[in-house]
N, C-alpha and C positions, 0 to 999 in steps of 0.2 A: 375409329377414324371414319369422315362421310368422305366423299369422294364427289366429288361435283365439278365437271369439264367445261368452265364456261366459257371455251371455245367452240361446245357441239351442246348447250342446252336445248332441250327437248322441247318445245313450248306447245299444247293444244291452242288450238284458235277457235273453237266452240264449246261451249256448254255440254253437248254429250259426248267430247274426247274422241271424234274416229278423224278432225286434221289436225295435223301438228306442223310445224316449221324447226328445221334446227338452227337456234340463233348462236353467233360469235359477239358472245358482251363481255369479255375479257379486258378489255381495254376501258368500255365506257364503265361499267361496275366497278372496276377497282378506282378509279374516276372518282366516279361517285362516293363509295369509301373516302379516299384521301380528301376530300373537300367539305363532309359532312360529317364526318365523323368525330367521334371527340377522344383523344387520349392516344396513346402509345401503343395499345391493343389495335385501336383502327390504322393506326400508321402503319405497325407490324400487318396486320391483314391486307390491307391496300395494295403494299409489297409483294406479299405473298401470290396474291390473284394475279399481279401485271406480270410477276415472274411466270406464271404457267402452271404455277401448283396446284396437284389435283386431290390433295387428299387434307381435309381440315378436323380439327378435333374439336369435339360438342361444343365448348365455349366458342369456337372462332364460328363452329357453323350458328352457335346464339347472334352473334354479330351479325353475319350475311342476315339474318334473318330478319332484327332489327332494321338493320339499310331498306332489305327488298321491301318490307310492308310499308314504310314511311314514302319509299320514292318510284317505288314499281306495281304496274298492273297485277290484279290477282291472279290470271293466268302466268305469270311468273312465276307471284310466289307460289304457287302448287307446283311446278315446274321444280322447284327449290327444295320444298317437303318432299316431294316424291325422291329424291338424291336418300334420305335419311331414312326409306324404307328399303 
């Protein structure tokens, strides 16, 4: 299981990582899932994130991660990858 809070994502705001901001995209992320996603699996995930869940298993985190790189900044998704270390 990864565990990813994205009520309190960790985001750096520069290239050599010493700011960060904690973002709340709970809301707009699962958003974005339900709107762009395609199939039962994103419906089921979309769900999952507006509800508050904090712990995802390697296929649902394959999904966030599909989403994040098509619609979000790469400071994000490193944001995302770091959850999985």
């Amino acid at each position: 299981m990864i565990k990813i809070d994205f009520e309190n994502v960790e985001v750096y705001t520069d290239l050599d990582k010493k700011n960060k901001v904690t973002a709340n995209v709970r809301k707009e992320f699962a958003n974005v899932v339900y709107q762009n996603g395609q199939g039962i699996a994103f419906h089921a995930l979309a769900l999952k994130i507006w509800n508050g869940v904090k712990e995802y298993s390697d296929e649902e985190y394959d999904l966030i991660m599909k989403v994040a790189e098509v619609f979000y900044a790469p400071c994000f998704i490193d944001a995302l990858r770091a959850c999985k270390r």
